[in-house]
C-alpha positions as CSV (number, residue, x, y, z in Angstrom):
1,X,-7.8,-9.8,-19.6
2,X,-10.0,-10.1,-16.3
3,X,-12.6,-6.8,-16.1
4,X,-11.7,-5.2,-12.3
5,X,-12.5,-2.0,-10.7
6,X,-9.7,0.5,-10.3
7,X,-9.6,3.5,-8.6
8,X,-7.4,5.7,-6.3
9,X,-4.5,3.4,-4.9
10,X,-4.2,6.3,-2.1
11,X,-6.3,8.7,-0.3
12,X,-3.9,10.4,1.4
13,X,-4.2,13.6,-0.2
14,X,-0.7,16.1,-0.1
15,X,1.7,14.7,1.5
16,X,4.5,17.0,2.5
17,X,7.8,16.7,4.1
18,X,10.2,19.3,5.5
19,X,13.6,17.9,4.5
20,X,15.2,20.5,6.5
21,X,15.0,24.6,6.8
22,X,15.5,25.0,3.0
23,X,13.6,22.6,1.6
24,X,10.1,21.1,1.2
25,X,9.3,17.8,-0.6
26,X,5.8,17.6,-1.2
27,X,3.6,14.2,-3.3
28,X,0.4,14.0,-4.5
29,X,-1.8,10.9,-5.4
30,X,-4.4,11.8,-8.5
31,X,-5.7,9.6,-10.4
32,X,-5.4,6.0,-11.4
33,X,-5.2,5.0,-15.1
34,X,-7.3,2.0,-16.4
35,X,-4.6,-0.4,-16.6
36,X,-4.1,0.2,-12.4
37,X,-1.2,2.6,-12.5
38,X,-1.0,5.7,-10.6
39,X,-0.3,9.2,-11.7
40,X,1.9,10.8,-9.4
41,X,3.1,14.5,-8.5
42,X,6.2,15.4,-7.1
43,X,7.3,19.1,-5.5
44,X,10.1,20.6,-4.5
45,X,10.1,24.1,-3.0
46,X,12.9,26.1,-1.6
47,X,11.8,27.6,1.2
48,X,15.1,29.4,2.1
49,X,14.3,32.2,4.4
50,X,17.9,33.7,4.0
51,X,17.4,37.8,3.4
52,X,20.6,39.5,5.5
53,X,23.1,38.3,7.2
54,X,26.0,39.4,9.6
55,X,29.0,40.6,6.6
56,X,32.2,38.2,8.0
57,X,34.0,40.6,6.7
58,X,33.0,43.8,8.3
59,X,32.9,41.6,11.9
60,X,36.2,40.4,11.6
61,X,37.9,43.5,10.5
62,X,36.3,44.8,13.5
63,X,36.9,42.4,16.1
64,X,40.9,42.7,14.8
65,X,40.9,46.4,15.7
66,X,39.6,45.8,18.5
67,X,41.9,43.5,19.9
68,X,44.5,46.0,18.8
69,X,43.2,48.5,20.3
70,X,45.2,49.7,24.2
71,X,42.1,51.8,25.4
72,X,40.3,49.9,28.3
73,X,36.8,48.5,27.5
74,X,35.4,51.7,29.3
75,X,36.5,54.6,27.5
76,X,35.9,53.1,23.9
77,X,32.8,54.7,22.7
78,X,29.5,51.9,22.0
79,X,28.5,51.1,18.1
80,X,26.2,53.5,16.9
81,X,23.1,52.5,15.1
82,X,25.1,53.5,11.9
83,X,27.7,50.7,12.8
84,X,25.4,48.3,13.6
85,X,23.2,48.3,10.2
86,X,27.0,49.0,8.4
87,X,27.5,45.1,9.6
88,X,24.0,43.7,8.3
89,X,24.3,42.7,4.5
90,X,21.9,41.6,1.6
91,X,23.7,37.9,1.4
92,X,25.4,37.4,-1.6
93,X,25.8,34.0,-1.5
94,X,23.8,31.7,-4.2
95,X,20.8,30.5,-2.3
96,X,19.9,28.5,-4.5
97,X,19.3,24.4,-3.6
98,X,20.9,22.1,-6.0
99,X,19.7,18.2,-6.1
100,X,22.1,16.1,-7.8
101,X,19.9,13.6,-8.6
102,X,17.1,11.8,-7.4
103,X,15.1,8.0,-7.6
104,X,12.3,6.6,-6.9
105,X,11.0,3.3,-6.0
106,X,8.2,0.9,-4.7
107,X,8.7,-1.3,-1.3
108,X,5.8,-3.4,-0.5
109,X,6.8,-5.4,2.9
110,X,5.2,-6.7,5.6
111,X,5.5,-5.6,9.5
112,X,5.6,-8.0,12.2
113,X,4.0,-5.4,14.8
114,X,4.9,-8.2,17.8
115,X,8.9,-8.3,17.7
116,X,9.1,-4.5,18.3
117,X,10.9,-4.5,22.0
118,X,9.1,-1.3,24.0
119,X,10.0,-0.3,27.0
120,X,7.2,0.6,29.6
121,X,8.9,2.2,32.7
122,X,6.2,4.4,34.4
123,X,9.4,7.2,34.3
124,X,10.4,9.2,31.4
125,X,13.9,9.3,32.9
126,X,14.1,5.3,33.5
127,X,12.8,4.7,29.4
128,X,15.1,4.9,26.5
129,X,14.6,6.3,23.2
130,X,12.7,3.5,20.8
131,X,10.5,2.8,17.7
132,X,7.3,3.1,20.0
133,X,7.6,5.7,22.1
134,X,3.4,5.7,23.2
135,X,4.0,4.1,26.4
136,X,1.0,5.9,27.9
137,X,-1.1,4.7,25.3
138,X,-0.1,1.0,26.7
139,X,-0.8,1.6,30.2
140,X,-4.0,3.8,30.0
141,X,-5.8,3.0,26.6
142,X,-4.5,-0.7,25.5
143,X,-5.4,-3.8,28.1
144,X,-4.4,-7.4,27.2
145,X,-7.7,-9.3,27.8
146,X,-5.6,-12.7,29.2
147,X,-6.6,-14.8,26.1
148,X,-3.2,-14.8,24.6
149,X,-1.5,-17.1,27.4
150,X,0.8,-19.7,26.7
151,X,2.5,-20.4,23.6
152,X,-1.1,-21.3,21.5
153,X,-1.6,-17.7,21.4
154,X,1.7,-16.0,21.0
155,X,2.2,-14.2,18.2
156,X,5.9,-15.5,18.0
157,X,4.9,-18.7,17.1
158,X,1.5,-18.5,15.4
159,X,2.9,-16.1,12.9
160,X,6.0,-17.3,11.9
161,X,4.6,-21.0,11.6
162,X,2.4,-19.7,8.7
163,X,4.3,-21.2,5.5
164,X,4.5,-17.6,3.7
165,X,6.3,-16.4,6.5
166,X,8.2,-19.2,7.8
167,X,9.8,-19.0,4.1
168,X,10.2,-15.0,3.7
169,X,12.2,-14.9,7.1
170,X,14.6,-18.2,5.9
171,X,15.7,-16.2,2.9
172,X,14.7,-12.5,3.3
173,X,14.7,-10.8,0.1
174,X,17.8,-7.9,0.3
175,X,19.4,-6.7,-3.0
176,X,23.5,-6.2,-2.7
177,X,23.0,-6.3,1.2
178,X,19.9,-4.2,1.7
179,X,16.6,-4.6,2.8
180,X,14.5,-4.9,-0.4
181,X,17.0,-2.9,-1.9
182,X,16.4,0.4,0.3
183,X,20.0,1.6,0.8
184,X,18.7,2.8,4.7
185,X,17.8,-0.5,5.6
186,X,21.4,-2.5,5.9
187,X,21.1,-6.1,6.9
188,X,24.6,-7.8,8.1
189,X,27.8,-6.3,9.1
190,X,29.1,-6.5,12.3
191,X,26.4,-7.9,14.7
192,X,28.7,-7.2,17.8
193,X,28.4,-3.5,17.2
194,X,24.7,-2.9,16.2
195,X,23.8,-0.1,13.3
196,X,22.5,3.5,15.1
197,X,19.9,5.6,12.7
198,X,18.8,8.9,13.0
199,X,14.5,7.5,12.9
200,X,13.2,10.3,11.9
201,X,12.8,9.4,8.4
202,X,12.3,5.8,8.7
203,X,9.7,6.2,11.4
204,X,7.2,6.6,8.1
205,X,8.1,2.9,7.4
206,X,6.3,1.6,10.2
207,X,4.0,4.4,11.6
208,X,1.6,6.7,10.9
209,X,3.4,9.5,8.1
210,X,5.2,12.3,9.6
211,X,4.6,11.1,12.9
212,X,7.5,11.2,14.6
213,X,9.2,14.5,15.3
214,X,12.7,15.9,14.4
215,X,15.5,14.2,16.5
216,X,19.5,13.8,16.6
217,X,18.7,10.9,18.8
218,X,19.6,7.4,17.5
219,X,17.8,4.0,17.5
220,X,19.0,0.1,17.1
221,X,18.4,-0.5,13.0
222,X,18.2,-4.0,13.7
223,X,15.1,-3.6,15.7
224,X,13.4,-2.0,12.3
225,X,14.9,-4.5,9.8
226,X,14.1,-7.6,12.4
227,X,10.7,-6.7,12.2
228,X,10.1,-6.2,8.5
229,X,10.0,-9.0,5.7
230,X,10.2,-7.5,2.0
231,X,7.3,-9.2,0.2
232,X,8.0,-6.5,-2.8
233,X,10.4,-4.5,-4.4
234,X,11.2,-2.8,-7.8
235,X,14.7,-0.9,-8.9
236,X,15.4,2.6,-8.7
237,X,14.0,4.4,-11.7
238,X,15.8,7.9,-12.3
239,X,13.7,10.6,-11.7
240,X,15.8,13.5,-12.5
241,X,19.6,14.6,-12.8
242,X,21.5,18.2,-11.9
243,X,17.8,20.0,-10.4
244,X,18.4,23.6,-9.5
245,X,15.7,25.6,-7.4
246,X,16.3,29.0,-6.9
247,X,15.0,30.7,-3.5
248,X,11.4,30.7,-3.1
249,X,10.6,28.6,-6.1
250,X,9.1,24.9,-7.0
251,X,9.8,22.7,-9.7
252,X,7.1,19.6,-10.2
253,X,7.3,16.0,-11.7
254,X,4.4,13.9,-12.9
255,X,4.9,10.9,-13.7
256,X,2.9,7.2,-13.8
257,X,3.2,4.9,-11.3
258,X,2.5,1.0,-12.4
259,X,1.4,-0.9,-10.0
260,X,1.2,-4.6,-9.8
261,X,-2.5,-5.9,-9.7
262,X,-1.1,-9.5,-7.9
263,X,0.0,-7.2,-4.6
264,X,-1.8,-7.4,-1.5
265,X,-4.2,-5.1,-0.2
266,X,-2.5,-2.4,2.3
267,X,-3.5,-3.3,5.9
268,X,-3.5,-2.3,9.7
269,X,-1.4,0.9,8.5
270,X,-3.3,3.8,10.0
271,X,-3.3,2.2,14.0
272,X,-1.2,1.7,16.6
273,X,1.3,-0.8,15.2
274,X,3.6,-2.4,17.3
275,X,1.2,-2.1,19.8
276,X,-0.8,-5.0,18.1
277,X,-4.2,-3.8,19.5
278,X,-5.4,-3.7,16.0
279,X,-3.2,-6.6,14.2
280,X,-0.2,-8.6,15.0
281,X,1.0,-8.1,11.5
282,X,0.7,-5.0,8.9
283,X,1.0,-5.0,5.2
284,X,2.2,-1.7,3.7
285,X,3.8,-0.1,0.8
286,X,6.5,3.3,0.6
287,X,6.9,4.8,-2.2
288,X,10.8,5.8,-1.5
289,X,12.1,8.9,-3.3
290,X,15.8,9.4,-2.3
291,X,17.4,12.6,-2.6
292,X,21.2,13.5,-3.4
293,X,21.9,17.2,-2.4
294,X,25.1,19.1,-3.6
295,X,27.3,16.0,-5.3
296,X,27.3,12.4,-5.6
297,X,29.8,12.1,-2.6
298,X,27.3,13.4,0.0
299,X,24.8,10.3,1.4
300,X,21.4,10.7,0.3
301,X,18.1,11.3,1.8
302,X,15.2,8.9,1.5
303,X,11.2,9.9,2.0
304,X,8.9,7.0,2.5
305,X,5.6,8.4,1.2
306,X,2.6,5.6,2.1
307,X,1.2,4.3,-0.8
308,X,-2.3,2.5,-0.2
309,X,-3.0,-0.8,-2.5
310,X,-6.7,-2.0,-2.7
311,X,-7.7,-5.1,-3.8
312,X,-8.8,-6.0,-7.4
313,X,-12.0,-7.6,-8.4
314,X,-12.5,-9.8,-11.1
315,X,-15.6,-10.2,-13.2
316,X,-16.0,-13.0,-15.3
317,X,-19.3,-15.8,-14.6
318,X,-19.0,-14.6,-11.3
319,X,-17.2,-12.3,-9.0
320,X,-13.8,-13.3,-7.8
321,X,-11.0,-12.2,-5.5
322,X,-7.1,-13.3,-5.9
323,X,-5.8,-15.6,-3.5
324,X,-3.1,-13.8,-2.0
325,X,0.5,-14.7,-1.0
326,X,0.5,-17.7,-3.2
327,X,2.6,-17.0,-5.6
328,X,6.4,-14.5,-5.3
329,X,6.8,-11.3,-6.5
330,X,9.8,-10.4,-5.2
331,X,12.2,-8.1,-7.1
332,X,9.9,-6.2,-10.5
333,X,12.9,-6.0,-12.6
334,X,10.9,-4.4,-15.9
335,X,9.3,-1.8,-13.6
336,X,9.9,1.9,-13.9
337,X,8.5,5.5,-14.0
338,X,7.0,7.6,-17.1
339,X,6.9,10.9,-16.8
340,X,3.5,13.2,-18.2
341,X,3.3,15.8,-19.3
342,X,1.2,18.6,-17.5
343,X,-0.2,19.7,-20.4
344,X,-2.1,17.1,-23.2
345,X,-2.3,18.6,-26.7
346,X,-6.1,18.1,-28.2
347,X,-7.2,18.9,-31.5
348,X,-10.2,20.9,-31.2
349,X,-13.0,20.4,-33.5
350,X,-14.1,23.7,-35.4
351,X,-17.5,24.3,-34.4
352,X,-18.0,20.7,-33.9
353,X,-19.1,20.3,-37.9
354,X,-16.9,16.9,-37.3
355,X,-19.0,15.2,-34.5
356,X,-22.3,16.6,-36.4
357,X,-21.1,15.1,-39.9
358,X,-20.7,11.6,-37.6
359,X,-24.1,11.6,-36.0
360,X,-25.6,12.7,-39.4
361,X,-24.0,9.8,-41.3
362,X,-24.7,6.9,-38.0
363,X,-28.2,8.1,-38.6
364,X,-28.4,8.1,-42.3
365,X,-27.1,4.5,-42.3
366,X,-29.9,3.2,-40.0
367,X,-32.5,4.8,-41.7
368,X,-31.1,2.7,-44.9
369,X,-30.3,-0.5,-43.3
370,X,-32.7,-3.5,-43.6
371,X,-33.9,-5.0,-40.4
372,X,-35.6,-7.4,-41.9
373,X,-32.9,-8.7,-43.9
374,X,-30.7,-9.7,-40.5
375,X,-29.4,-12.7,-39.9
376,X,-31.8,-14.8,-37.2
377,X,-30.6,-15.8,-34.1
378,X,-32.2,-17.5,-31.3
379,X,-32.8,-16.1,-27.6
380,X,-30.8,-18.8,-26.5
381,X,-27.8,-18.0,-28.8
382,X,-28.1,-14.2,-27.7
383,X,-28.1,-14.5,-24.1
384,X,-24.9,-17.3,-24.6
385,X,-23.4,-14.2,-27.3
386,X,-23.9,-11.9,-24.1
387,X,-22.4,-13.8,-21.7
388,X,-19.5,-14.7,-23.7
389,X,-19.1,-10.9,-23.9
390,X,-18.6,-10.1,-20.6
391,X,-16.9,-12.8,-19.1
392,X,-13.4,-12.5,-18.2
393,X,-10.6,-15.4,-19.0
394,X,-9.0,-16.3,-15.5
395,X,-5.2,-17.9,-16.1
396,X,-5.5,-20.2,-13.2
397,X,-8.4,-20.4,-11.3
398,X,-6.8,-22.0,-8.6
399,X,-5.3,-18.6,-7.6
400,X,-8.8,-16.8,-7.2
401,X,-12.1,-17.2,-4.9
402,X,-15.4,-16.2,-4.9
403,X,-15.8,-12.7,-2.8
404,X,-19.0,-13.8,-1.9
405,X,-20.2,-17.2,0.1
406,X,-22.7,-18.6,-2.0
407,X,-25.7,-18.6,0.5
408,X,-25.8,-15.3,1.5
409,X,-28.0,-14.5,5.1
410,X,-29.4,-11.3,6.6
411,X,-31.6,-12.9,9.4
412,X,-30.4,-15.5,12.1
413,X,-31.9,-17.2,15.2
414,X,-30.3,-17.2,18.9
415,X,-31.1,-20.2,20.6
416,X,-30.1,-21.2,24.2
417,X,-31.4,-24.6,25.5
418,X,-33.2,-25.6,22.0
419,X,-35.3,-22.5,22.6
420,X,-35.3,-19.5,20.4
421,X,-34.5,-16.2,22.5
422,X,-34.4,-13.6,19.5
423,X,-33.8,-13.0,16.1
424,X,-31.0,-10.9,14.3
425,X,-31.6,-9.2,10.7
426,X,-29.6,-7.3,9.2
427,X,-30.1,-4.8,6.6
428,X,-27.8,-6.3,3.6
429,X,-26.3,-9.6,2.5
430,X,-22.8,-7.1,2.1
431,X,-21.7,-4.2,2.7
432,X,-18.4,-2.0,1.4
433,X,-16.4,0.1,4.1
434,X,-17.7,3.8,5.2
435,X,-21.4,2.3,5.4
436,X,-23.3,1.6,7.9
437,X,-24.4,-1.8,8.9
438,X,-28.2,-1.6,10.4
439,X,-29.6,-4.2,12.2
440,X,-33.1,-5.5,13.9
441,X,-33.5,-8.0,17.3
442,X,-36.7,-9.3,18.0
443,X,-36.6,-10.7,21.5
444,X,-38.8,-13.3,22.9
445,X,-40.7,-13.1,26.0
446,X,-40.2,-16.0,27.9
447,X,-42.0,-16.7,31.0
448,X,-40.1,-18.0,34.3
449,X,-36.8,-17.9,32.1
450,X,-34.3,-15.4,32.1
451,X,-34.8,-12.4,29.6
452,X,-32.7,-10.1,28.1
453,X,-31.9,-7.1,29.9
454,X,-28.9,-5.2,28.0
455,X,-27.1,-5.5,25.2
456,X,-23.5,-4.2,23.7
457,X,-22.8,-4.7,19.6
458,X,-19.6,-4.1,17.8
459,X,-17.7,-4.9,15.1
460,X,-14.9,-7.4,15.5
461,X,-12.1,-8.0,12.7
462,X,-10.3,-12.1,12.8
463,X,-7.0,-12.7,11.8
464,X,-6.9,-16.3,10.8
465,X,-3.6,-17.6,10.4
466,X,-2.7,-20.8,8.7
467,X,-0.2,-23.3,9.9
468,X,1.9,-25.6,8.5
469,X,1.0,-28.1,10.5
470,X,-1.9,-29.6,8.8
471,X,-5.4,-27.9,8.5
472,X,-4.6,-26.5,11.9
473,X,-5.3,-22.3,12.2
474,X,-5.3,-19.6,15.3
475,X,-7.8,-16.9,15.1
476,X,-6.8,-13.2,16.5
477,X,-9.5,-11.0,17.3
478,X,-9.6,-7.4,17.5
479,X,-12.5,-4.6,18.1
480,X,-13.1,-2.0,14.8
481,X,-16.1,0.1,16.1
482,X,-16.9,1.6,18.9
483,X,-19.4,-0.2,21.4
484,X,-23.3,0.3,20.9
485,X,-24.7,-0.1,24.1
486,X,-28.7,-0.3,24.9
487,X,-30.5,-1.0,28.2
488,X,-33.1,-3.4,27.5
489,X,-34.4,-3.8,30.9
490,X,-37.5,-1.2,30.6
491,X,-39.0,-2.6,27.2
492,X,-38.5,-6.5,29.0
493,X,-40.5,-5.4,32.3
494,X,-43.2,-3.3,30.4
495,X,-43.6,-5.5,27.4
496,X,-43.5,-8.6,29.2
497,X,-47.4,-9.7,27.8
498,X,-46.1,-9.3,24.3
499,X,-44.6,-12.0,22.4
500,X,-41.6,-10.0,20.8
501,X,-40.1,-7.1,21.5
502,X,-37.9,-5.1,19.2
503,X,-34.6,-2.9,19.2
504,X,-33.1,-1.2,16.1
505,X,-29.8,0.0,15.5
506,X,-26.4,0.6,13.5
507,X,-22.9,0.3,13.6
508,X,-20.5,2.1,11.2
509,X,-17.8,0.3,9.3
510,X,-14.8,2.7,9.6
511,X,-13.3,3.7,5.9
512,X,-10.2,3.0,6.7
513,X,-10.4,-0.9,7.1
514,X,-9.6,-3.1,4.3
515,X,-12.0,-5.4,3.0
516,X,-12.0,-9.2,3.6
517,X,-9.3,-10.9,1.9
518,X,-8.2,-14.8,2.2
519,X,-4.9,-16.5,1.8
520,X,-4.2,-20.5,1.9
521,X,-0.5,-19.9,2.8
522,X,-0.9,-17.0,5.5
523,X,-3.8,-15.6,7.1
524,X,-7.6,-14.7,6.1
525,X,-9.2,-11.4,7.3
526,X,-12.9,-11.7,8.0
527,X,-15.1,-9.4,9.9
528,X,-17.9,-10.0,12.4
529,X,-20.9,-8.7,14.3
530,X,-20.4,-9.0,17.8
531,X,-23.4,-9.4,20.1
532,X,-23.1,-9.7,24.2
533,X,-26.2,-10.2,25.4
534,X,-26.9,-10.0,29.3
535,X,-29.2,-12.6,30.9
536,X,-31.4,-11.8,34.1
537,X,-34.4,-13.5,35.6
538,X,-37.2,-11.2,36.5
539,X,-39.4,-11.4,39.2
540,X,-42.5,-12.2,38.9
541,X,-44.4,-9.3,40.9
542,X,-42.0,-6.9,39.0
543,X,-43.3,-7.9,35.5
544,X,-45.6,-5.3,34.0
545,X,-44.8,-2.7,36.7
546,X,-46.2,0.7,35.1
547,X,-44.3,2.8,36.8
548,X,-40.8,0.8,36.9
549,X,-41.1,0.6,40.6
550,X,-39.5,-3.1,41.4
551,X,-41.7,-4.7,44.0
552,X,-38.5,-7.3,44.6
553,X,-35.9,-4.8,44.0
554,X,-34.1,-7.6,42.7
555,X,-32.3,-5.1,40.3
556,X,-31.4,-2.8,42.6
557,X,-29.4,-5.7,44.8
558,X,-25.3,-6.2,44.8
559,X,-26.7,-10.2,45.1
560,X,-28.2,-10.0,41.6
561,X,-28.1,-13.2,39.4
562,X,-27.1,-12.9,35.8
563,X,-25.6,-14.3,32.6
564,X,-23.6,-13.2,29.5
565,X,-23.8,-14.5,26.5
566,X,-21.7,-13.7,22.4
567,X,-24.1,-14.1,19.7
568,X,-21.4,-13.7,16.3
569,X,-23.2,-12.6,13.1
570,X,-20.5,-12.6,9.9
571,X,-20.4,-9.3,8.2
572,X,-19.0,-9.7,4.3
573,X,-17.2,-6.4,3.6
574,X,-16.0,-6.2,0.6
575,X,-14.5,-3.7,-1.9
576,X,-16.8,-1.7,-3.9
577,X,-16.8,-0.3,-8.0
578,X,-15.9,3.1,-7.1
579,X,-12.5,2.3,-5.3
């Protein structure tokens, strides 16, 4: 069994849902167990708010007399305060909340964020109701660069010419004509009349959680179930049967999640989505609990709770990552829930005389034992013993990788015309997300050649898909950091008699990306350190100015001569022990 580290499949925290006025679904993440599963914790609270009501019977007894009565409406006398708090009643209906039963199950799919149809109309009167709704994020925020002309760069075809998706939208996986088996997510019927869904509940499937606000609107369902291919899926498992809450009480489930260590890492599911500003595609995983309230003849509710997957490594000679998407999962028939139990019975040890009697009689057997009398064994044996150890057995290699390239490189020369014009370091050979990558560039001074005068640095992710046309692959690129800007041009005119000068600075990896990952049938996620660097000659009387005063005033012209050049730097990030 491969050594990997484990830790928190989600970071999510509480995650609550307010099913309607009565009651509140809330599900905790805690820990995960050594063999990858998650322990789980599930809420219910009634939160009826229900204390008096209007007595029907008092106000129709009364509105009968009146009717009856053959005074005009101006002579009969107004309610008196007595009358009126005679009508208002302690309710003595059961406010209670019964849940007939509920299930739970896992739903790993992927999201094509491209074939969402949105609607831009500049008026809010001209624009229909839809999945993505952000339309001011599109037209203020989000600018297509003009790199993705043409058919080579649409996402249409780069994406669904990838093998692993070319073959998961022939023969989407649906279970007795749903989606992945989610009984919301109907695929067929009657295309002439398209499926209308309340979104409010699925909105979690392919957005930020609890995102979208309450509506009686309606949306297309084919526009959500065109967009998703199930990569994942796993039969309801009963959670409970016949669950009565009385008002202003809770009842709680714990209970262990497995998880399967061959899924995919989660990723691109806290950004903008169909948007694509930050991914054409998305990997997730809901953790659907669906709810029947009152009897089995009502239509249940589901709750997508995000689950977040991280990817495993594996420890044997050397470290090593799973291949992904190269082999099905499809539907986990053996997987279900087991509940905990709150509460875990120890036997305490009385005055710890136990643990004592053990350290006494460890010690007492040492003190006994020969060392002389050991068997021999040679360094070279031992260190083979030790390494035999540790090392984990891997099925088939040909499903994993090495995380790490094997030459690893924290400095790198920029060269234009065969001549160097700086150097790059960078502070490690890897990096894990939430840390901050710090770098070093020592610029040359060059005389009567052009010399660096500013400089922007961020970090880039690539989406690199494969095709199945040969060896051939499309790259999408997409920002992950904000811009680091620095102005170069007083250190180049004041230090121009030095040989090098030098600019140090950092850019943080956000904690919510997912490491690197690669894939031979789909696409490889890599990540990058951007540099532009901008080119300007300076004038020779300016060079060495004290006081920044430019003699030419070359910089201060409209006429200005320049250049721009991208300096890439790969950046491994990669997931650490702790996660």
């Amino acid at each position: 069994m491969p050594v990997k580290a484990h830790g928190n499949h989600n970071s999510e925290g509480v995650l609550e849902k307010q099913l309607h006025e009565n009651l509140l679904v809330s599900l905790n993440y805690l820990d995960s167990e050594t063999d990858g599963s998650q322990i789980c914790e599930l809420t219910f609270k009634n939160t009826s708010k229900k204390d008096i009501t209007v007595n029907p019977t008092d106000a129709t007894s009364n509105k009968s007399n009146e009717e009856g009565s053959w005074l005009p409406s101006f002579l009969k006398s107004s309610p008196s305060a007595e009358d009126e708090s005679a009508k208002l009643t302690h309710s003595k209906e059961d406010e209670s909340i019964t849940l007939f039963l509920g299930h739970v199950q896992l739903f790993g799919y992927i999201v094509l964020n491209y074939k969402f149809p949105i609607d831009t109309s500049s008026l809010d009167m001209n624009r229909h109701q839809q999945w993505w709704n952000n339309v001011e994020y599109l037209n203020q925020y989000w600018h297509d660069d003009g790199d993705n002309e043409g058919d080579a760069k649409d996402p249409h075809v780069i994406v669904e010419n990838t093998p692993f998706i070319a073959e998961h939208l022939k023969t989407k996986l649906t279970v007795g004509g749903y989606l992945g088996g989610v009984k919301d997510l109907i695929v067929g019927g009657n295309d002439s009349k398209p499926i209308e869904v309340n979104p409010t509940l699925l909105h979690d499937l392919i957005n930020v959680y609890n995102s979208y606000p309450r509506t009686d609107s309606t949306l297309p369902l084919n526009h959500l179930t065109d967009s998703i291919v199930p990569i994942y899926t796993t039969p309801q498992s009963l959670l409970f049967l016949d669950l009565s809450i009385p008002k202003y009480a809770s009842k709680s489930f714990k209970f262990r999640l497995p998880v399967n260590e061959n899924l995919p890492p989660s990723y691109n599911t806290r950004s903008t989505g169909p948007a694509c500003d930050q991914g054409w595609i998305s990997i997730r995983y809901a953790l659907a609990i669906s709810l029947q309230e009152g009897s089995i003849v009502e239509p249940p509710k589901t709750i997508y709770y995000p689950i977040t997957v991280l990817p495993h490594r594996y420890v044997s000679n050397k470290v090593l990552q799973r291949l992904y998407f190269e082999e099905p999962l499809g539907l986990d028939k053996t997987w279900t829930i087991k509940s905990v139990d709150k509460t875990v019975e120890t036997s305490p040890v009385e005055n710890g005389t136990s643990a004592k009697a053990d350290f006494l009689k460890d010690l007492s057997d040492l003190i006994d034992s020969d060392v002389y009398n050991m068997p021999k064994i040679s360094t070279t044996e031992r260190r083979k013993s030790s390494i035999k150890t540790s090392s984990a057995e891997i099925s088939n290699e040909r499903l994993y990788t090495a995380q790490l390239p094997s030459n690893l490189k924290t400095s790198y020369q920029l060269k234009v015309n065969e001549e160097e014009v700086c150097k790059i370091s960078v502070s490690k050979p890897y990096y894990h997300v939430g840390e901050d990558i710090h770098f070093k560039i020592e610029m040359n001074s060059r005389e009567h050649e052009s010399q660096i005068i500013g400089l922007i640095a961020y970090l880039e992710a690539h989406e690199t898909y494969h095709l199945k046309d040969g060896d051939k692959h499309e790259i999408n690129k997409y920002e992950v950091s904000g811009n680091i800007k620095v102005n170069t041009l007083a250190t180049t005119l004041t230090n121009a008699g030095d040989s090098k000068n030098t600019i140090t600075e950092f850019v943080n990896i956000p904690k919510y990306l997912t490491p690197q990952f690669e894939s031979r049938s789909f696409m490889n996620l890599t990540y990058w350190l951007n540099f532009q660097f901008n080119f300007a000659k300076v004038a020779e009387e300016d060079i060495g100015a004290p006081d920044l005063v430019f003699k030419s005033n070359t910089f201060l012209r409209s006429d200005g001569v320049g250049s721009t050049q991208h300096f890439k730097v790969p950046i491994q990030i990669i997931n650490s022990v702790t996660e």
